[in-house]
N, C-alpha and C positions, 0 to 999 in steps of 0.2 A: 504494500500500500504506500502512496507515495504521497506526504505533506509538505503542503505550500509555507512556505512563512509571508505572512499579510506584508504587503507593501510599505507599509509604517505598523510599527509595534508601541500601541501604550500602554505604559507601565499603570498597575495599578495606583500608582501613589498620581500618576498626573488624570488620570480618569477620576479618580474619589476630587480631586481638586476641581478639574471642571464642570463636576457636577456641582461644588458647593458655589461656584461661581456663577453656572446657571440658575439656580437657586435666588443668591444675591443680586443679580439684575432681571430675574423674572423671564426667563429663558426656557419656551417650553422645549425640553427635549423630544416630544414626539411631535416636533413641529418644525423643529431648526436642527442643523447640521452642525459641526466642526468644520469650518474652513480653513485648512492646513495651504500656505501661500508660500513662493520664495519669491521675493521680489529683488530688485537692485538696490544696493544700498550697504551703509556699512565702511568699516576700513578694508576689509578683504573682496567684498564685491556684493555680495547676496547676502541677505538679510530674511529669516525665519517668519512668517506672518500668521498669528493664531487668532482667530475671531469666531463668530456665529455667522450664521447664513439661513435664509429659509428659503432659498433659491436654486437649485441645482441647475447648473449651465447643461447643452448639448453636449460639449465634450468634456464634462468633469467625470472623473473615475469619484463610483462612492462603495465606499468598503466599512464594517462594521469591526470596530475593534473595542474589548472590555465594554459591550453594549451600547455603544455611543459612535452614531453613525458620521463617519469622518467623508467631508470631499474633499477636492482637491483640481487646478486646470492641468492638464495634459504637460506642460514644462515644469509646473509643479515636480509632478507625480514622479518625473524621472529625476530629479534633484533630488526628491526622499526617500526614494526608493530605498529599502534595508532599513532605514533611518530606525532610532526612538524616541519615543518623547517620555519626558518623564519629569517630574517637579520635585525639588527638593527644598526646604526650608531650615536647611542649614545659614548657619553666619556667613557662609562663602557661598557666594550665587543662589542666593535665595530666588525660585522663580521658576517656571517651564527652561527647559534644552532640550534642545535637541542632540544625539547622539548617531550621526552620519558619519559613516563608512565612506563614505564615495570625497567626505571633504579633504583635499590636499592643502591645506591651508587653513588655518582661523585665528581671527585675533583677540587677541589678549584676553579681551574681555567675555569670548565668546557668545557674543553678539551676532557675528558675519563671518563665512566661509566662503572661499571656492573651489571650483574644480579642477 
């Protein structure tokens, strides 16, 4: 039997979090999506873009990770591909990351990557 691993993997610690954040701005989950974005931007190039959406485009890839239905556009999808997201609330880097395989580069602050 042969398993896939999903295009992006969220951890449960940033899934318990974007639930509480949907929660705090009144975000129906079976109504709105996870819009996982890479746009330009940053010291290294590309910059990670995380919001809601209750719109899915023609060509957004949407895939279901820890119950929380994620899209993404097509240039997106291949920038995260492998990727994780996950959230930490430590003293150092408190907040969503992303953890991409594909980045050959990121700076400092781990804000922006590129390829």
């Amino acid at each position: 039997m042969q398993t896939t691993t999903p295009a992006i993997q969220i951890t449960e610690a940033a899934a318990s979090r974007l639930r509480e954040v949907a929660v705090r701005e009144n975000v129906n989950l079976d109504e709105s999506y996870v819009r996982v974005a890479v746009v330009e931007g940053g010291c290294s190039g590309l910059t990670y873009d995380l919001g809601w959406d209750t719109v899915k485009g023609e060509s957004d890839t949407e895939l279901e990770e820890q119950g929380l239905r994620v899209i993404m556009d097509r240039k997106s999808f291949l920038y995260v591909e492998g990727s994780t997201l996950d959230f930490s609330d430590g003293l150092e880097g408190q907040g969503f990351h992303f953890h991409n395989p594909q980045a050959s580069r990121t700076c400092a602050c781990g804000e922006s990557f590129s390829l």
